[in-house]
Biopython code that builds the backbone (N, CA, C, O; Angstrom):
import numpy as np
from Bio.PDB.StructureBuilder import StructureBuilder

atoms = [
    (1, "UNK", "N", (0.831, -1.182, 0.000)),
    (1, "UNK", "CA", (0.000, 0.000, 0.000)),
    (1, "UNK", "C", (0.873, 1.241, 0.000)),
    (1, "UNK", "O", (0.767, 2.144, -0.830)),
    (2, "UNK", "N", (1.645, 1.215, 0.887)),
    (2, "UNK", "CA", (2.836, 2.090, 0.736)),
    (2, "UNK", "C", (3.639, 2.826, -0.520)),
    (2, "UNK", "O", (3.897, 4.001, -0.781)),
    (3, "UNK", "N", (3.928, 1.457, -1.217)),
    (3, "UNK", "CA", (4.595, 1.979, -2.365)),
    (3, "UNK", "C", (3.461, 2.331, -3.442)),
    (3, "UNK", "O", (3.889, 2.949, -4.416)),
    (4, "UNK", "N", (2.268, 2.083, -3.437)),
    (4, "UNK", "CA", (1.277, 2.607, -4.212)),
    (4, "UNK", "C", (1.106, 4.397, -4.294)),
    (4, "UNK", "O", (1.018, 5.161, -5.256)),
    (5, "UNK", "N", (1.109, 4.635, -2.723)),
    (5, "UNK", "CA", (0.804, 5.700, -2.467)),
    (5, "UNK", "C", (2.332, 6.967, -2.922)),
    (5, "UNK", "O", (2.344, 8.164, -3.211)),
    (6, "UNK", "N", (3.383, 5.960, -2.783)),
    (6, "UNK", "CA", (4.152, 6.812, -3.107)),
    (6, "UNK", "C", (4.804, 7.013, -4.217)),
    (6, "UNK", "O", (5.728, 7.805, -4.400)),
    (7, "UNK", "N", (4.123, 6.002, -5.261)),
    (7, "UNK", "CA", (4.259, 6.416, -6.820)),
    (7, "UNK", "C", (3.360, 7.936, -6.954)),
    (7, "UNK", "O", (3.776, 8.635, -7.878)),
    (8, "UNK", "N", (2.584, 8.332, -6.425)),
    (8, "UNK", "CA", (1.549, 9.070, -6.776)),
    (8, "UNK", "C", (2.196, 10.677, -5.914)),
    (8, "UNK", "O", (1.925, 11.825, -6.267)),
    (9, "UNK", "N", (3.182, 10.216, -4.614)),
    (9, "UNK", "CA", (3.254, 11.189, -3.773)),
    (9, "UNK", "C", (3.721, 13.009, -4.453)),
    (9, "UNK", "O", (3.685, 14.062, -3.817)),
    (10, "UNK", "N", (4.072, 12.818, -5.732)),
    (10, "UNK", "CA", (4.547, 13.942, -5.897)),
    (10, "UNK", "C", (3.830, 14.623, -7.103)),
    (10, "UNK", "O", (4.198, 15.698, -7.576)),
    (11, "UNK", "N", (2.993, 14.045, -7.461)),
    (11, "UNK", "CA", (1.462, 14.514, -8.085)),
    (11, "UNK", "C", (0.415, 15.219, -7.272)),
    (11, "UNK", "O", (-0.186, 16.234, -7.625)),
    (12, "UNK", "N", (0.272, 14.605, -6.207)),
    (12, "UNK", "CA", (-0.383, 15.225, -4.819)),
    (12, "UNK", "C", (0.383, 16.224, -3.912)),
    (12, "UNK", "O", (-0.178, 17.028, -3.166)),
    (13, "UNK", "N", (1.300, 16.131, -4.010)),
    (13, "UNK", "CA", (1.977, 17.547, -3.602)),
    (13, "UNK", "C", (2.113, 18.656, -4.134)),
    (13, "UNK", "O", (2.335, 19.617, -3.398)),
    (14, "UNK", "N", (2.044, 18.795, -5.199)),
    (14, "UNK", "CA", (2.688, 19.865, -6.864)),
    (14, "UNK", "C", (0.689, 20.124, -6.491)),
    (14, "UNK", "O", (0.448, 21.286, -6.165)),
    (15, "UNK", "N", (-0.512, 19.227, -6.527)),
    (15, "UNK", "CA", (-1.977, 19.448, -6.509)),
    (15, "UNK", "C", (-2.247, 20.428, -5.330)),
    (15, "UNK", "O", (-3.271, 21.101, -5.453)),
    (16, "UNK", "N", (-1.272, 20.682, -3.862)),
    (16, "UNK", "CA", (-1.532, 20.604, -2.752)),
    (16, "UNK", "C", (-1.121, 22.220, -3.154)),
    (16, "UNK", "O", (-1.913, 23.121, -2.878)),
    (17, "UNK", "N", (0.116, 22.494, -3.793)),
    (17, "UNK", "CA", (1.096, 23.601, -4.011)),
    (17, "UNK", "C", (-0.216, 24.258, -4.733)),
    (17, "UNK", "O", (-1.107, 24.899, -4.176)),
    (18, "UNK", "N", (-0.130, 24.013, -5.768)),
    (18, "UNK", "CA", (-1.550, 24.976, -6.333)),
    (18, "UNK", "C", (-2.461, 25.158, -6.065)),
    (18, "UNK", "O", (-2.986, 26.187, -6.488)),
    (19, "UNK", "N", (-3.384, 24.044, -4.981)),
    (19, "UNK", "CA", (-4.439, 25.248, -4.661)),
    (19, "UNK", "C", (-3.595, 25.992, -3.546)),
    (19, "UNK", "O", (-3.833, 27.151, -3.205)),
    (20, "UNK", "N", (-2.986, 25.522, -3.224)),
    (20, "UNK", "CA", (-2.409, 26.678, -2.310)),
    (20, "UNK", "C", (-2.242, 28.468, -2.804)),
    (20, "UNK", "O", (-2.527, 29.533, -2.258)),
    (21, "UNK", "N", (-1.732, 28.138, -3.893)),
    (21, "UNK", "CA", (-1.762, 29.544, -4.744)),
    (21, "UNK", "C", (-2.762, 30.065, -5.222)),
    (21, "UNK", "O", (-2.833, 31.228, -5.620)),
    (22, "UNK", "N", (-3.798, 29.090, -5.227)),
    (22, "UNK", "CA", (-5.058, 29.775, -5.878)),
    (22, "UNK", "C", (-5.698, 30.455, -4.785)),
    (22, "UNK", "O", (-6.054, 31.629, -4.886)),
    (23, "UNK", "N", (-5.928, 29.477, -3.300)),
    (23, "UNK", "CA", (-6.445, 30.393, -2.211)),
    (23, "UNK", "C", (-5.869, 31.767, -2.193)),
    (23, "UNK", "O", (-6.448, 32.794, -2.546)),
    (24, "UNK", "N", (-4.542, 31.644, -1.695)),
    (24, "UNK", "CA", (-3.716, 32.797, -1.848)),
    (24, "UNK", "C", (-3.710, 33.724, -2.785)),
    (24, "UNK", "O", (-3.221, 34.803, -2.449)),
    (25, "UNK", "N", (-4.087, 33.629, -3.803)),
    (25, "UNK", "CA", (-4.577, 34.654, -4.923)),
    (25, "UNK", "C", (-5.793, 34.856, -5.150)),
    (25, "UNK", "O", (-6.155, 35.657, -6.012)),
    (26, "UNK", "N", (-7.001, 33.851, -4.086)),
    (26, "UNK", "CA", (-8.166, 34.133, -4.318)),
    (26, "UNK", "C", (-8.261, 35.558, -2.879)),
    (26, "UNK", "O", (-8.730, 36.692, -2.972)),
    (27, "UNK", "N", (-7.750, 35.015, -1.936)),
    (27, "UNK", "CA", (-7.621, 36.414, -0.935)),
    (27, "UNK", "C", (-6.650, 37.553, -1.349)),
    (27, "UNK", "O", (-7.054, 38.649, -0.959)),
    (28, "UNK", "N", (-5.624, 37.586, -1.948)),
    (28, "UNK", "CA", (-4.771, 38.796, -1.992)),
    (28, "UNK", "C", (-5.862, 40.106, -2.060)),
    (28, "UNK", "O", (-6.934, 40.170, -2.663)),
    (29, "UNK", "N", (-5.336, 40.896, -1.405)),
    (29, "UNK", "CA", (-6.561, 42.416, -1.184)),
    (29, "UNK", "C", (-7.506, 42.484, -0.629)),
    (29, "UNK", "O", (-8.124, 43.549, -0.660)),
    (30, "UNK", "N", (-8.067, 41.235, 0.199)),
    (30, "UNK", "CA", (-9.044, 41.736, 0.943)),
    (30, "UNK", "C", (-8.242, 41.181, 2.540)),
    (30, "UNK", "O", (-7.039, 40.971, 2.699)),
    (31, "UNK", "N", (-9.162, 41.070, 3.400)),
    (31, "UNK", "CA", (-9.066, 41.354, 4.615)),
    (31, "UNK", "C", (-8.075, 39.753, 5.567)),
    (31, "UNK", "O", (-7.287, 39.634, 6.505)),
    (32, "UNK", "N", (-8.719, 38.912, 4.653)),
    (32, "UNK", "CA", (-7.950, 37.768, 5.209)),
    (32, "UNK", "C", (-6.795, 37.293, 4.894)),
    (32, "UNK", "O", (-6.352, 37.502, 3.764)),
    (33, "UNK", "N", (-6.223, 36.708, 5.642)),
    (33, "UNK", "CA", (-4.614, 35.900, 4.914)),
    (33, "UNK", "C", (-4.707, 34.446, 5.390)),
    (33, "UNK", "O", (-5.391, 34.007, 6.314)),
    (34, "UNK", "N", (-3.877, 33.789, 4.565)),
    (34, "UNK", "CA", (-3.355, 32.256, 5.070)),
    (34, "UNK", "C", (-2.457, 32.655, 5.925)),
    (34, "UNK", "O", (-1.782, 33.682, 6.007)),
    (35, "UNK", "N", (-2.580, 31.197, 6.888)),
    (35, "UNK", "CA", (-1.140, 30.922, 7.820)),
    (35, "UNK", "C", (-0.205, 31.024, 7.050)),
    (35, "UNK", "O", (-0.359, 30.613, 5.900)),
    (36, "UNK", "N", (1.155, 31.655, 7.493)),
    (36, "UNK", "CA", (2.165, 31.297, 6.369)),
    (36, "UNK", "C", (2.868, 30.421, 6.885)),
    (36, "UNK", "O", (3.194, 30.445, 8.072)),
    (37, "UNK", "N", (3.249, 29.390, 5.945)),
    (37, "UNK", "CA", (3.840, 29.526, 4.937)),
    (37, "UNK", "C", (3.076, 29.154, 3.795)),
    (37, "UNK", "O", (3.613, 29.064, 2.691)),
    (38, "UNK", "N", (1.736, 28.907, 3.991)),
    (38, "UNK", "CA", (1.001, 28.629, 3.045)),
    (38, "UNK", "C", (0.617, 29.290, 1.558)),
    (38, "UNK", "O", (0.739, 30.514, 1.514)),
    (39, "UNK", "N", (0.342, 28.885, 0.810)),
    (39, "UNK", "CA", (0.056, 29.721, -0.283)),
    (39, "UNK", "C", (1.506, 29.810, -1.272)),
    (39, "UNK", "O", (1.633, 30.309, -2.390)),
    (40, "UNK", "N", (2.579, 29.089, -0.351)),
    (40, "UNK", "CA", (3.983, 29.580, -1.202)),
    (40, "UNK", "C", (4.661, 28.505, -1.794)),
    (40, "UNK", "O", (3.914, 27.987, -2.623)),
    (41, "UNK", "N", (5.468, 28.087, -1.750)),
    (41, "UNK", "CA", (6.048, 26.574, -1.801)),
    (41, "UNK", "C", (5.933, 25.860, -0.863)),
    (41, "UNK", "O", (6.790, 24.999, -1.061)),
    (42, "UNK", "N", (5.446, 25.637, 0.034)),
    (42, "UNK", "CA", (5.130, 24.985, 0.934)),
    (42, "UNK", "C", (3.615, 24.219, 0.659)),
    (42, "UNK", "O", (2.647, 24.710, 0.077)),
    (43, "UNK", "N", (3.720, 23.018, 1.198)),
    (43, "UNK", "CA", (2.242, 22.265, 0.533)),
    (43, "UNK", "C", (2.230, 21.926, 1.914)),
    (43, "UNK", "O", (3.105, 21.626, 2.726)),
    (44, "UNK", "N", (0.166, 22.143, 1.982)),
    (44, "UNK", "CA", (-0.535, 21.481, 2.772)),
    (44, "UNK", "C", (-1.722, 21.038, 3.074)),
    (44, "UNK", "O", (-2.629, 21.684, 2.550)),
    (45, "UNK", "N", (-2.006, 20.249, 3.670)),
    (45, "UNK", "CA", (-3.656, 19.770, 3.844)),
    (45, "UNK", "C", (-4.789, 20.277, 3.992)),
    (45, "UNK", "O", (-5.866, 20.086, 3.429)),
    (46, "UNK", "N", (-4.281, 21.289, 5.221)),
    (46, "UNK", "CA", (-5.060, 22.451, 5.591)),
    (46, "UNK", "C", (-4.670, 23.506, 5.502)),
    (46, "UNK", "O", (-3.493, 23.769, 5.747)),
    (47, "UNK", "N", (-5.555, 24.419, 5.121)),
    (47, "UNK", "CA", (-5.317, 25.845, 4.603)),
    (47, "UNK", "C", (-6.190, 26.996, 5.802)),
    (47, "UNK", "O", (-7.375, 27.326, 5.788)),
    (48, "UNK", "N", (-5.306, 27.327, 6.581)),
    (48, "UNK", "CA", (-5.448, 28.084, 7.870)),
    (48, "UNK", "C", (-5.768, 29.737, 7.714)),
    (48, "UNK", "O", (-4.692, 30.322, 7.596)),
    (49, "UNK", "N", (-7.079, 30.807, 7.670)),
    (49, "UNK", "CA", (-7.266, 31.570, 7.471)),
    (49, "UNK", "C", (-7.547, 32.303, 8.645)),
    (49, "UNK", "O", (-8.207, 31.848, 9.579)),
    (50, "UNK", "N", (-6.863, 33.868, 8.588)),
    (50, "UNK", "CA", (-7.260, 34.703, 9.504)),
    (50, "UNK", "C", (-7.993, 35.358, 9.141)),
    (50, "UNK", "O", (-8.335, 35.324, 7.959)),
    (51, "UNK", "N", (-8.624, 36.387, 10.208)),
    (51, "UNK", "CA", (-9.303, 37.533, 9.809)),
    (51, "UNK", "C", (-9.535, 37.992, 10.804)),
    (51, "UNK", "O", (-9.671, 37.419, 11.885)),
    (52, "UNK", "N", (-9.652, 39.742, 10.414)),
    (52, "UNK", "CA", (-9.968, 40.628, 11.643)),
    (52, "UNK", "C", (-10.891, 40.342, 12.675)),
    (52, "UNK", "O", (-11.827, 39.877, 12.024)),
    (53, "UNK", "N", (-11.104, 40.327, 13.403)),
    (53, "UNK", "CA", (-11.996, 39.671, 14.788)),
    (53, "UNK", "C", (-13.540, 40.544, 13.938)),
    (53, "UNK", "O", (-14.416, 39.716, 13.687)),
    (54, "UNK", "N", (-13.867, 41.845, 13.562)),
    (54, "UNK", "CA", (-14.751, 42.209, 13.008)),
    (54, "UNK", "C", (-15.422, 41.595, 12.150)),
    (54, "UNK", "O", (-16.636, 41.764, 12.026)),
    (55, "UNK", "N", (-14.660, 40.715, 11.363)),
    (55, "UNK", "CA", (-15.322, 40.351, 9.795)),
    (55, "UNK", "C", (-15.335, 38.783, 9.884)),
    (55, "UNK", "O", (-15.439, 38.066, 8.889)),
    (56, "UNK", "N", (-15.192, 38.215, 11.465)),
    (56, "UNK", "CA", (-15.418, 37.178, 11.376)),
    (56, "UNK", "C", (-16.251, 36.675, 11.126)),
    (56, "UNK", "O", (-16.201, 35.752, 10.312)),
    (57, "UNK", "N", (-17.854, 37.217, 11.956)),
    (57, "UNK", "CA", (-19.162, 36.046, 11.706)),
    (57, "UNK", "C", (-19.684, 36.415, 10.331)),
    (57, "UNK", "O", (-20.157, 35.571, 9.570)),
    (58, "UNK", "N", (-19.562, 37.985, 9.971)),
    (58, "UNK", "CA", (-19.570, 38.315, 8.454)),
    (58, "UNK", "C", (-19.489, 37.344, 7.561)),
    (58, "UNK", "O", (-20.461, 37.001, 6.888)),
    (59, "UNK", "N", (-17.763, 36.548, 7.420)),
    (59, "UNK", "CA", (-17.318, 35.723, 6.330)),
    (59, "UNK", "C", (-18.067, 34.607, 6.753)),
    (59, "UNK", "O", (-18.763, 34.070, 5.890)),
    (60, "UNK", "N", (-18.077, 34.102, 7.987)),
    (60, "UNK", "CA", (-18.582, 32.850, 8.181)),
    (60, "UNK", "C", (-19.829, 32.420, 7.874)),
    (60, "UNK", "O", (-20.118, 31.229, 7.755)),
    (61, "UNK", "N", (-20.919, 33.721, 7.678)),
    (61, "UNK", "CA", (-22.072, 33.454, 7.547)),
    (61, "UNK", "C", (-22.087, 33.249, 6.227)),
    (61, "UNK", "O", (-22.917, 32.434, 5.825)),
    (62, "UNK", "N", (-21.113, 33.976, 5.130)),
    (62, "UNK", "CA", (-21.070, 34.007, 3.861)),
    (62, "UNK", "C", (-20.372, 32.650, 3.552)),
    (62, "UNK", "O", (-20.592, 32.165, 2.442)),
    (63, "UNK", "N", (-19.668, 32.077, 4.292)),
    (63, "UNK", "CA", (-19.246, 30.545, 3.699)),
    (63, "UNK", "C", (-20.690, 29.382, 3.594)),
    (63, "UNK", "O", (-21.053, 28.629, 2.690)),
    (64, "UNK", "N", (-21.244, 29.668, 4.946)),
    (64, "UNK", "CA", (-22.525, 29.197, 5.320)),
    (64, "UNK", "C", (-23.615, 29.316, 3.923)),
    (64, "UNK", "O", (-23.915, 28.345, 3.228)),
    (65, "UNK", "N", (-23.879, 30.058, 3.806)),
    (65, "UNK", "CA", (-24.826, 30.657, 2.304)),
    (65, "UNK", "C", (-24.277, 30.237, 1.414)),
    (65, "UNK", "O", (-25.096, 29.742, 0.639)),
    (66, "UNK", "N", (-22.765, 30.105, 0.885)),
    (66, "UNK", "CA", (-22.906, 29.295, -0.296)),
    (66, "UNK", "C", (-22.588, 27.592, 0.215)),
    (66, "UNK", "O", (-22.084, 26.869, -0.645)),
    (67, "UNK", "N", (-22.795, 27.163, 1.185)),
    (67, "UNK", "CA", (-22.401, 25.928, 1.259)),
    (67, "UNK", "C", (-21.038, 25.346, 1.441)),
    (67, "UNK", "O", (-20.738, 24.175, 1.207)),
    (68, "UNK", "N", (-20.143, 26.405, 1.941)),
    (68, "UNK", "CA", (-18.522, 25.870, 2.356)),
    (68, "UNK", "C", (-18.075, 25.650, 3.789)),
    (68, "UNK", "O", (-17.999, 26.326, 4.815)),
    (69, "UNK", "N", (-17.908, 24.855, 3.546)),
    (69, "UNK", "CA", (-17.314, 23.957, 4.487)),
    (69, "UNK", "C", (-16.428, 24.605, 5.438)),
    (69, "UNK", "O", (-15.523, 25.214, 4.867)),
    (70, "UNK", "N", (-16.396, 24.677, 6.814)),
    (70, "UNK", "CA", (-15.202, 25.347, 7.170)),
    (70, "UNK", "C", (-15.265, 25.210, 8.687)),
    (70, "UNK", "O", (-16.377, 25.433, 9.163)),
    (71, "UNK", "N", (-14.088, 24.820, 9.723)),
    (71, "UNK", "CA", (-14.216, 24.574, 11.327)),
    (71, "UNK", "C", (-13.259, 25.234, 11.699)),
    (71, "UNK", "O", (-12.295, 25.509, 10.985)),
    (72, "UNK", "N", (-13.465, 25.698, 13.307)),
    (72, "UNK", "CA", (-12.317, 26.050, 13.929)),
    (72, "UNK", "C", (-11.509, 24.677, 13.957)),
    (72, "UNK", "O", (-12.162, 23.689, 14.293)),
    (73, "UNK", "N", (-10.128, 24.496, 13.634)),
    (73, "UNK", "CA", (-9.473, 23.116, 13.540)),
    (73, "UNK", "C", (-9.398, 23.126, 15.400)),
    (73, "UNK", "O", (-10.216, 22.369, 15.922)),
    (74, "UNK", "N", (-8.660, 23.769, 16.180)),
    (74, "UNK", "CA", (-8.690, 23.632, 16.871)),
    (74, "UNK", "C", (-9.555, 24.062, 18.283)),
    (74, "UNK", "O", (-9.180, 24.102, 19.454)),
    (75, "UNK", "N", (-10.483, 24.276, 17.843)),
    (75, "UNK", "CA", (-11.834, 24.758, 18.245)),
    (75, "UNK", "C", (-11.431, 26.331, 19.132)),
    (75, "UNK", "O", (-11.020, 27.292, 18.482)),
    (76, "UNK", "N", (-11.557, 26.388, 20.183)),
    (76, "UNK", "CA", (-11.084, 27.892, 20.492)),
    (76, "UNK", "C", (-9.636, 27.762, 21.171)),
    (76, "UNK", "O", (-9.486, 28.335, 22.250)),
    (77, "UNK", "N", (-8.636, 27.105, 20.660)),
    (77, "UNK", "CA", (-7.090, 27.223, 21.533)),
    (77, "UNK", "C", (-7.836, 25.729, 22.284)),
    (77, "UNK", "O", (-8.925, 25.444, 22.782)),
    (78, "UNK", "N", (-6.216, 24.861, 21.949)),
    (78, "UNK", "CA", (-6.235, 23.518, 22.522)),
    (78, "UNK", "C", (-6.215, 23.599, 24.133)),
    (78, "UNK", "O", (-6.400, 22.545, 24.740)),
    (79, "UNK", "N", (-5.955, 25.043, 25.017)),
    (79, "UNK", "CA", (-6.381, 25.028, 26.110)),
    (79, "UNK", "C", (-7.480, 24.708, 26.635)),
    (79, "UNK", "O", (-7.748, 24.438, 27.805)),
    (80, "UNK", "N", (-8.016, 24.743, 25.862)),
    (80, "UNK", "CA", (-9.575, 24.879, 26.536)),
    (80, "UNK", "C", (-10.112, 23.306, 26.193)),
    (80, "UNK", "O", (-10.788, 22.822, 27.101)),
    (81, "UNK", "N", (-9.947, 22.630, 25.262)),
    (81, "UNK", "CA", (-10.330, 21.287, 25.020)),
    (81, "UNK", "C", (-10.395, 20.877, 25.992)),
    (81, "UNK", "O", (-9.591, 21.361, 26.790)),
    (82, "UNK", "N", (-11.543, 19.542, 26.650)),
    (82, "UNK", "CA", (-11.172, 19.078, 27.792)),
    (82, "UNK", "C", (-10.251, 18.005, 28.082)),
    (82, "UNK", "O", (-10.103, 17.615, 29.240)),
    (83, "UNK", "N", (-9.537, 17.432, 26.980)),
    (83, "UNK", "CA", (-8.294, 16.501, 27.291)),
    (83, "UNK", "C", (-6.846, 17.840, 27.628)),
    (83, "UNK", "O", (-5.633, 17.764, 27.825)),
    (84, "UNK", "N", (-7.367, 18.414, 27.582)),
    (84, "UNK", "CA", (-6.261, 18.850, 27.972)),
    (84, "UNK", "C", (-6.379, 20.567, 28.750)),
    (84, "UNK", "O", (-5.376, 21.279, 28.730)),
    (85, "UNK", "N", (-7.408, 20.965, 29.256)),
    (85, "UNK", "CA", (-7.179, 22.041, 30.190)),
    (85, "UNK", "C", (-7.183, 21.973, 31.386)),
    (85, "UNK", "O", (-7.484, 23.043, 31.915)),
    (86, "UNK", "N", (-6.906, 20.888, 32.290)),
    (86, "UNK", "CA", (-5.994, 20.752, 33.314)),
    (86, "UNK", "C", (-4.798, 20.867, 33.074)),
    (86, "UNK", "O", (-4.216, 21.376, 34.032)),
    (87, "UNK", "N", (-3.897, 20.541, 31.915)),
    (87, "UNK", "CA", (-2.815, 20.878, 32.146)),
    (87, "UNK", "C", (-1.945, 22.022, 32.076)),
    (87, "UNK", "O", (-2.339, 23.088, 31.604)),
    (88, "UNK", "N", (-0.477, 21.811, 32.637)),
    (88, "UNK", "CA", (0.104, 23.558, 33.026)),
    (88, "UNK", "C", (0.292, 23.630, 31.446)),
    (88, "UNK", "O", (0.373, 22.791, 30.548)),
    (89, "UNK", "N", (0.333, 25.337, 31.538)),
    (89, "UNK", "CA", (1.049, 26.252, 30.622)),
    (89, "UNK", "C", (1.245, 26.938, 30.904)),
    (89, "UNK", "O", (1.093, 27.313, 32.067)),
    (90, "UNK", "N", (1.784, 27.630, 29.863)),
    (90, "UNK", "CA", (2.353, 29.151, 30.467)),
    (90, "UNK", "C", (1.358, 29.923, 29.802)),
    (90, "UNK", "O", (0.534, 29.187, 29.259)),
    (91, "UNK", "N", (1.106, 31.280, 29.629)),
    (91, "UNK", "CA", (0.193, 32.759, 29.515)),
    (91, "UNK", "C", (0.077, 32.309, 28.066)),
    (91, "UNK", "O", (0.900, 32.090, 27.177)),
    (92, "UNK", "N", (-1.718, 32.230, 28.188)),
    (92, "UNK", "CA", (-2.014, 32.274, 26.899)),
    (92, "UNK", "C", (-2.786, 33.052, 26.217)),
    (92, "UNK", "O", (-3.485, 32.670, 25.278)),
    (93, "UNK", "N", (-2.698, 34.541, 26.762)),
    (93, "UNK", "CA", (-3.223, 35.716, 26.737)),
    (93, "UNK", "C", (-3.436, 36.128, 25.444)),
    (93, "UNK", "O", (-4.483, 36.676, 25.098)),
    (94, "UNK", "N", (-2.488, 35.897, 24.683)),
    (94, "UNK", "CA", (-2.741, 36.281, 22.927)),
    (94, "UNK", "C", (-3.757, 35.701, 22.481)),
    (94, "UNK", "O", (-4.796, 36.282, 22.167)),
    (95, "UNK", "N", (-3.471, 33.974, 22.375)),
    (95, "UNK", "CA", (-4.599, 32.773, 22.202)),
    (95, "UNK", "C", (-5.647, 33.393, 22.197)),
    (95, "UNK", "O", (-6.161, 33.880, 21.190)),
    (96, "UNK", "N", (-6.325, 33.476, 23.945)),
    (96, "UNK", "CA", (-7.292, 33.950, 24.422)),
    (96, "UNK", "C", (-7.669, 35.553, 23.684)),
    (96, "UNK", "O", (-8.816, 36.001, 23.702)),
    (97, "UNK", "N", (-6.880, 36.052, 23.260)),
    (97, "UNK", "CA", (-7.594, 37.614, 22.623)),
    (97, "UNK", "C", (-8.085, 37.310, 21.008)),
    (97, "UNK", "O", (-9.032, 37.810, 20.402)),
    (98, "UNK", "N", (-6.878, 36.095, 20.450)),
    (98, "UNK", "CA", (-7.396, 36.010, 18.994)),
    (98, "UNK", "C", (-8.816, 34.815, 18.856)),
    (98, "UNK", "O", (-9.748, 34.818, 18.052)),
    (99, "UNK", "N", (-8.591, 34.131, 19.667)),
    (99, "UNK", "CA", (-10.006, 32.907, 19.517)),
    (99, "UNK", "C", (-10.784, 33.226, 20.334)),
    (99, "UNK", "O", (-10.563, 33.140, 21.542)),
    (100, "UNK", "N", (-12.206, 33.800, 19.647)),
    (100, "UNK", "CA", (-13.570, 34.141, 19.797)),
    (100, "UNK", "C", (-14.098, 33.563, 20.976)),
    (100, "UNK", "O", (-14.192, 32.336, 20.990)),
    (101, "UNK", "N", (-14.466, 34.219, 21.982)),
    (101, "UNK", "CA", (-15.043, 33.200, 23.587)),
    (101, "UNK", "C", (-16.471, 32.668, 23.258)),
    (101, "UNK", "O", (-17.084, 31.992, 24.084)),
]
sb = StructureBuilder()
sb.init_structure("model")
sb.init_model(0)
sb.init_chain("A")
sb.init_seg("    ")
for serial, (resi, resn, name, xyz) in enumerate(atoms, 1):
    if name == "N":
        sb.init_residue(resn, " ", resi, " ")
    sb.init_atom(name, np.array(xyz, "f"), 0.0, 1.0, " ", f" {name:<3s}", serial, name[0])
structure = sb.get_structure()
């Protein structure tokens, strides 16, 4: 299975690279950006978008209306998950200002 998958592996990467560029050129000029390094030579699975805390439920409602798909991956900061907010960390004050309570 292995070697199946990895005849194919660099067809699916070069696929991964371009939409990467297409997101990235579908946002250039407006308000949101990809995580970087995304959008560049770098390939990936998930394609991680910001946006101003203002224009959040805005876009979201507009993904909603046409039918796109879209989750917090890590729902609001892996602190808060319950496998894991007993445990220590250190100040996660930024976290907490950029992910929506």
């Amino acid at each position: 299975m292995g070697l199946a998958v990895l005849a194919e592996v660099d067809a699916k990467e070069a696929a991964l690279r371009r939409l990467g560029r297409d997101y990235a050129g579908a946002l250039a000029g407006s308000c949101a950006r990809l995580q970087q390094p995304s959008g560049g030579d770098w390939a990936t699975m998930t394609f991680n978008v910001t946006l101003p805390r203002a224009e959040l439920q805005t876009r979201l409602d507009r993904l909603d209306a046409g039918g796109v798909g879209w989750r917090r991956w890590w729902g609001l900061g892996t602190h808060r998950h319950a496998a894991f907010a007993d445990l220590p960390r250190d100040d996660l004050s930024v976290t907490d200002d950029i992910a929506p309570a």
